[in-house]
Structure formats: C-alpha cells, structure tokens
C-alpha positions, 0 to 999 in steps of 0.5 A: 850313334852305335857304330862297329869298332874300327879297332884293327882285327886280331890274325885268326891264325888257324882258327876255323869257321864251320859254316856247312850248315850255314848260307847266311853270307853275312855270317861268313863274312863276319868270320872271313873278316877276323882271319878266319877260315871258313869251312863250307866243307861238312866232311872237313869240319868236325874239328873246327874252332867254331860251329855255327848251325843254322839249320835243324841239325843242332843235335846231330853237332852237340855230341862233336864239341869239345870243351875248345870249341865254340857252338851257336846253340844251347842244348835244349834251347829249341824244346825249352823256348822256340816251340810255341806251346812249350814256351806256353806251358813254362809261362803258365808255370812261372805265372803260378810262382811269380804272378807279379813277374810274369805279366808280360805274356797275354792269357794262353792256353794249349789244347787240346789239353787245355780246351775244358779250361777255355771253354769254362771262359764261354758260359752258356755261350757259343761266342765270346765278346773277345778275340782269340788267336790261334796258333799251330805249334809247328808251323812259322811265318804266319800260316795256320794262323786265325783269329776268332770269337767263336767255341767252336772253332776253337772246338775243332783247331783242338779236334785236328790237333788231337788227330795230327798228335799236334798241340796248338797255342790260343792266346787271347788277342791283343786289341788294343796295340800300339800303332806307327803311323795307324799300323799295327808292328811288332818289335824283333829284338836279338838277345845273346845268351853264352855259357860255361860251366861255374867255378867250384859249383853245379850250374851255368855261369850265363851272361846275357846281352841285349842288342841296342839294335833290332826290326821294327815290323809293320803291317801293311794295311791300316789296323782296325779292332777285330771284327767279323769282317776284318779278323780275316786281313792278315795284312792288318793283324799279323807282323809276320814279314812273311806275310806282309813282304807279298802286299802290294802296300810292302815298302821296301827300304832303298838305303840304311835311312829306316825312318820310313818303310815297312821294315825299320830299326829298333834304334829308329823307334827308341829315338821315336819314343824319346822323342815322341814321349819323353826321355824318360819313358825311353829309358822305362820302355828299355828297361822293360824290354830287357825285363822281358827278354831276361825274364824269358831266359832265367826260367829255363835256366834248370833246364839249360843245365841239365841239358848241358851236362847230358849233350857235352863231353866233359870238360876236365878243366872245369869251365877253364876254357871258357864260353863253350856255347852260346844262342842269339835268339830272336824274340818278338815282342808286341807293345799295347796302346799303353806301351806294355810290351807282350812277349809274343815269340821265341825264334832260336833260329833267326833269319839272317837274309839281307832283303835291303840295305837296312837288313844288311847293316843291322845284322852285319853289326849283330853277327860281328858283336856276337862273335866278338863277345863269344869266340874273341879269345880263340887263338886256332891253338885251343886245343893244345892249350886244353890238353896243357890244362888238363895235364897241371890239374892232373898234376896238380892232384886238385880241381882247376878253378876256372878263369873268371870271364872277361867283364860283361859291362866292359865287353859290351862297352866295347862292342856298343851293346847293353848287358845284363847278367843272368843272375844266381839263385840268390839274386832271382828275387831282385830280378823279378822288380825289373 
C-alpha cells in the first residue's frame, strides 16, 4: 500500500505559489496545504518562490527565474519531446546509434520528408498487408488521427501536410496489443525529471523518478485486428480518454475502488500482473518501464543543456542553490500480447482534471510528491540566502562548490516513489542493458 506521509508539514513562511497560469485545483491545494501562499494574481507573481505553468506561456516565465526559484518546466523540453515528429526524429537518431536500446519505439517515419522512404515498403503495390497509423503533429486527444493500408493515403496525409507547413508521424500499427478484459488500453505513466547545474563541470545534474502510480486507459469497445470495416471505430483502437470518456460503453468509477471501469490505476494493473503472471514478471515488467522512460529522457540530455544555459539567468553560486527547474511529464506507453512495452507519447503538460474519485486520489498524491521532492527545501528567505552566496564566493576569491543533493533513494523512500538517477556519460552504456 503507497500512502502520502502523514509526516506534520513544515510553515511555508513567505514562500509564494505562482499559480496564475494554472486552474488545476488539485495543484493549488497541494501548495495551500504546506503553507504556501498561493498567487492567482499574474501582475503580482513575478517574484514568487515557485512558478508552476500549465498553459503554453513556458517561454514567456523562463527569462524571469532566477537562480531561488523554482519552475515546472525544462527549457526545450516541449520541442525536444512533446512534439510527436520531434520525438520521431530523436528515436530514429538514437536507433542509429544504439540499435539494441532503442527497441521500445514501433517502425515511424514523418513525412512528408520521409514519404520516398515508405513508399519504398509498398513495391509495386498500391496496398500493404499491414496497418499504418497516422498522426498529425499538432494536434491531441485523438483527432486527425486514422488508420490505413492504403499509399495513397499516405500520399495525400504527406500533400496536405506539405501545403499546412505541417509534419505528420506514421508508425506502423500495433496489431497484436495486449488486452484487459478484450479491450485494448494504454498505460500513463508520470516521470519527474528536476535539475541543476553540476558542481565543477559543464552539464546538468538530472535525477529522475518514476511514479509508483499512474492510469490505466481502456477502449471501450471490444478489439478486433484491423480491418477494412473496423479501422474506422475510434473506440476499439485509440486509448485517448478523450475519445473513448463520449461512448456510450464509458464506465465511470464511482470511488477510489479502480479494479473496474474504463479509467483504473497503474497500481491495480501491476498486482494485476503479479498475479496474473507471476512476481517475476511484475518486477521484469517494472523494470522495462523504467527503461523506457529513462531511455526517453537520457537522449535529450545535450539538448536540456544547452537549453538551459541559454533560457536562465546565470546562477553565480554555481548550482548551490540547488534544483532550479524541473517537468513531470506524461508518457504513454502501450504493451503487446507479449508484454513489450512501446513508447507511444510524450505529454509535457499532462492534464491534472479530476473527472472521478480515482483521478482525484492519484494526482493529489502525484503533484504532493512532486512537490515534495523539487521545492521541499525553500524556506520563503531564498533569495537573501542566494545574495549571502554570491558575496562569500566573491570573497572567497574562488568558485562555490555546490551543495550536493539530498539522496534520491532516501528521498524517494520517503515520498513512496521508485528513482533511478540519470547517469553521466560514463555510465550510458550500463543504461542501455536496462
């Protein structure tokens, strides 16, 4: 059982909660309940403690954090993995350079730059044995989203493309899915990512944490292998809550209980799975998710970087201060029949709605650890600390060595979370046996 500590709340003193650019009420209750206070105002939020964004104005709050201050956001986190054809483009990359790591994504191609490419997979034919699903690159919860066999179809998805100056991601389908209950489902997993910059190197000291609970999404009609007269129910082959929360099949879950419904836990399926499987497949399953998600992460890790140098103001204590931004991101991963999880999406803005009382328990706990590991140690008299910082380095005459991080592992021993720490370049290659 994974329960929020009980542990009494440290007085948040003057330490102020930007949420102007947030209507979550779960979020500004996690802040409320640690003393906070919390800032709807946006003219009076500038120099809050923390800024917690969820709406695409991430830009617009990067210039105005200053090295106290806490943000919700990596720069570049948005361009680098949220878009779906970016995200394509950076796993075709890693594909190349680590073939046997990079298996967890299924065959992709964007086009239209990639359309000569595909069309090399048809031959002589006009239709292929296999399905292809097709996905425009700037658009969400489902729509614009098809499934076909056919070239050209794909020819025209590439020609309106072409004229919107918009890219589209086509990946081969996944026929063959895993199933609860005959319906195809997806798994949302919540993955924190925090930073700051590295003692007496160039970089970003990352740590990652991979939430013990997430959403089990199911469609609500019973799944059927593709077909000419089935590639068109939404219902059967897209997870999209979206989509399937207006069927008529939906069931809503009435309490915290989430062994039924079209929404349950990701707590729910792992027991599912050890008891279904075995233990040891649990712990296998687990550790392939993780995988996944780190994975996912690690091959951005240049471009956080040098994201990051160019979106801060400088911090002159040299990362002393510690975590200064960090991104809970959504990722969506879809199993086959033989448990092999495929990284299916990226969502650096993950919906923090409560449509039922399992939502409601699942992200209360999700946004209270989150803020529990990234913005624990701000007292409200962060700033001044900063400037006494900055004047014993000057005096000093020397660099500041930073002050090393809490202990993930004791951290997330703490907050009931799993960790895993991304690593330096040295330790890559142990990575990639994950």
């Amino acid at each position: 059982m994974f329960t929020i500590s009980t542990r009494p709340r440290k007085k948040g003193g003057h330490v102020q909660f930007n949420a102007s650019h947030s209507d979550y009420e779960v979020v500004a209750q996690a802040a409320e309940e640690r003393g906070w206070r919390v800032v709807k105002c946006e003219e009076k939020a500038a120099m809050c403690n923390i800024h917690w964004i969820d709406d695409a104005n991430i830009g617009d709050w990067m210039r105005k954090v200053e090295p106290w201050m806490r943000i919700n956001h990596f720069p570049g986190m948005n361009n680098a993995l949220a878009r779906k054809t970016r995200l394509a483009r950076n796993m075709t990359r890693m594909q190349r350079l680590f073939p046997a790591a990079y298996r967890f994504v299924p065959p992709t191609w964007v086009i239209p730059d990639d359309l000569t490419d595909l069309e090399k997979r048809f031959g002589n034919s006009q239709e292929s044995k296999v399905f292809y699903i097709v996905k425009p690159d700037h658009l969400c919860q489902g729509r614009g989203i098809f499934l076909t066999t056919e070239l050209d179809r794909l020819r025209q998805a590439a020609e309106e493309s072409r004229k919107k100056n918009e890219a589209t991601v086509v990946q081969r389908y996944l026929s063959r899915p895993m199933l609860i209950e005959g319906l195809k489902f997806d798994l949302r997993l919540y993955f924190l990512v925090s930073a700051k910059k590295a003692s007496g190197e160039a970089g970003l000291d990352m740590r990652c944490f991979l939430f013990r609970d997430g959403l089990v999404r199911l469609c609500t009609t019973p799944y059927q292998p593709p077909t000419a007269e089935t590639m068109n129910e939404k219902c059967m082959h897209l997870t999209n809550y979206a989509v399937n929360k207006n069927s008529s099949n939906f069931q809503q879950n009435d309490g915290e209980d989430d062994g039924a419904g079209s929404k349950r836990s990701l707590r729910w399926f792992m027991s599912y799975i050890g008891e279904t499987y075995g233990e040891k497949e649990r712990r296998k399953l687990w550790l392939k998710l993780m995988g996944v998600c780190m994975k996912t992460v690690l091959m951005v890790k240049p471009t956080l970087e040098t994201e990051y140098d160019g979106a801060f103001p400088r911090d002159l204590t040299g990362g002393q201060m510690g975590c200064r931004c960090f991104e809970l991101l959504g990722i969506d991963v879809m199993l086959d029949a033989k448990m092999k999880p495929y990284l299916i999406e990226v969502n650096h803005l993950p919906s923090f709605t409560c449509d039922s009382p399992l939502d409601e328990d699942i992200k209360r706990r999700l946004v209270s650890q989150t803020l529990d590991l990234t913005c624990g140690s701000l007292s409200g008299k962060d700033r001044k600390l900063y400037e006494q910082l900055v004047r014993e380095r000057r005096e000093a005459g020397q660099p500041g060595n930073a002050t090393p991080c809490p202990d993930a592992k004791s951290e997330a021993r703490h907050c009931g979370i799993a960790v895993s720490c991304v690593p330096c370049r040295k330790s890559v290659s142990t990575l990639m046996q994950i």
